[in-house]
C-alpha positions in Angstrom: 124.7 28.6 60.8 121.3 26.7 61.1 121.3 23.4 60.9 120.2 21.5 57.7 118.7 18.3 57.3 120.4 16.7 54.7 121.6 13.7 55.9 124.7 15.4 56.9 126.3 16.1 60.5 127.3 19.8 61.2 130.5 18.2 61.9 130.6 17.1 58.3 129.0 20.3 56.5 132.4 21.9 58.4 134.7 19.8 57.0 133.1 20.4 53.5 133.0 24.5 53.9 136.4 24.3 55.2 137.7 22.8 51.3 134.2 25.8 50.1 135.5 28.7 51.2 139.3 28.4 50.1 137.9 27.4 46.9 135.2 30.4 46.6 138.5 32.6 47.8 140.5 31.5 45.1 137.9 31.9 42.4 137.0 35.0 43.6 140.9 36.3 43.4 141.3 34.3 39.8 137.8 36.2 38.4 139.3 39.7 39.8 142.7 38.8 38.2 141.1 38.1 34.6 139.2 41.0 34.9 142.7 43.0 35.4 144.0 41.2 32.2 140.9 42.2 30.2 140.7 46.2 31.3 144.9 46.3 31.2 145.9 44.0 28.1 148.3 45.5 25.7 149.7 44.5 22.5 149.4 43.5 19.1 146.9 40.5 19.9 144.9 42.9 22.3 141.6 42.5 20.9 141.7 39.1 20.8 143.1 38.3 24.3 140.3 41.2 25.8 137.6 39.1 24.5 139.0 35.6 25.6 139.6 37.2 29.0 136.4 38.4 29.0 135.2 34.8 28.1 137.0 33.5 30.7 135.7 35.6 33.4 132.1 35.6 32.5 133.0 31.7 33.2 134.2 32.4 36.5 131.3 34.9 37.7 129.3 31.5 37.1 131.3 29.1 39.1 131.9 31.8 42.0 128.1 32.2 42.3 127.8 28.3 42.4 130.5 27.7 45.2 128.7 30.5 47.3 125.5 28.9 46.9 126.9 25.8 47.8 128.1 26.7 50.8 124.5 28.4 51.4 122.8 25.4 50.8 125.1 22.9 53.3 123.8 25.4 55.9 126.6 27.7 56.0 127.4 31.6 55.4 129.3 32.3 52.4 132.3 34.9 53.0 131.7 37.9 50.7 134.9 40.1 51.8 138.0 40.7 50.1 139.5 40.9 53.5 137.9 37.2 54.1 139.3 36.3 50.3 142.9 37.0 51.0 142.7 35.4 54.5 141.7 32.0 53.1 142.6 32.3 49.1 145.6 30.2 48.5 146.7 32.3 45.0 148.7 35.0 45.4 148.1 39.0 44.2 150.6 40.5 42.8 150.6 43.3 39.7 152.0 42.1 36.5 155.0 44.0 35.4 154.5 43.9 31.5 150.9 44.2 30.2 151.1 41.8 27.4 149.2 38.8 26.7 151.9 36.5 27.7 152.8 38.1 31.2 148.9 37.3 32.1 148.4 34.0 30.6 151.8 32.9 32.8 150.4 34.1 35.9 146.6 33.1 35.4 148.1 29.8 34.4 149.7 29.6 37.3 146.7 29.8 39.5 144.3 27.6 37.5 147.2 25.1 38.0 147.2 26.2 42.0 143.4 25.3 42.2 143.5 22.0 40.3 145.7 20.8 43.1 143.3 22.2 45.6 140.7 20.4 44.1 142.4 17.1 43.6 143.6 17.0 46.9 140.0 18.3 48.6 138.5 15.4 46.7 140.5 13.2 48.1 140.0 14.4 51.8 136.7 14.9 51.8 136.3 11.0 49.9 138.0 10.1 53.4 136.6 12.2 55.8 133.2 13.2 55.0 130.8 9.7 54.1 127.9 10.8 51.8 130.0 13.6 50.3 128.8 12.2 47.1 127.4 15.3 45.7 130.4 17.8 46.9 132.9 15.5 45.3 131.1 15.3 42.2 130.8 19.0 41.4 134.5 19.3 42.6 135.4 16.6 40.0 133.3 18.8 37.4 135.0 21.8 38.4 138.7 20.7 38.3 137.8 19.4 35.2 136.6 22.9 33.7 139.8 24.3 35.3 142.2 21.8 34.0 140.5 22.8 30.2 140.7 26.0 30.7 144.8 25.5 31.9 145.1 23.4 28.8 144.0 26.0 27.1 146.2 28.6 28.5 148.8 26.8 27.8 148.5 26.4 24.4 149.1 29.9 24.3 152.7 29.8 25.3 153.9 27.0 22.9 
């Protein structure tokens, strides 16, 4: 790591990769999950559901690009591993029994739910530990926000 002058201490740009790379873990697993619900959806409703996964991975390749440049730009290397992604991802993988829209919207619900609580709580750590976070927190705000649409939306699927 080389040290950036951006008004922030290396002991601070730690604190803030330590909430980044989790979070670019667990996107990473989420995008590779939607993409196994968009190659391996089955049913009735399969056209629809392949393009709405596709949708919502597209949206994911997009904010896994933005977390690793984040990191990049605090001074910091991004980890680009799978090995690294299941050491710090907090989602779980696991292969989905049944192949139906249902059976993937549960378990990718499931995780969007699993990173808005990530994100709430990071947003409250780092608004305690890290002054001058400003910036972090704010695209962390934005980004729970996407997820918590996106869960709404998932949702809305199983009534």
């Amino acid at each position: 790591m080389k040290n950036t002058a951006i008004g922030l201490t290396p002991a601070q740009t730690e604190t803030l990769t330590s909430v980044l790379m989790p979070l670019l873990a667990d996107e990473s697993l989420l995008y590779l999950k939607t993409r196994n619900a968009h190659w391996n959806i089955e049913g009735a409703d399969f056209h629809t559901m392949h393009v709405y996964f596709e949708t919502l991975y597209t949206e994911l390749e997009t904010v896994i690009d933005e977390v690793a440049e984040y990191i990049r730009k605090i001074g910091h290397y991004a980890p680009a591993t799978m090995k690294e992604y299941l050491e710090l991802t907090h989602l779980t993988e696991k292969r989905i029994d049944k192949n139906d829209s249902l059976s993937f919207i549960k378990d990718l619900l499931a995780d969007h739910e699993s990173i808005i609580v990530f994100l709430r709580e990071s947003i409250l750590k780092l608004g305690k530990e890290v002054e001058l976070a400003y910036a972090t927190i704010d695209y962390l705000i934005s980004l729970m926000d996407q997820h918590e649409k996106t869960a709404w939306m998932l949702r809305s699927h199983l009534k």
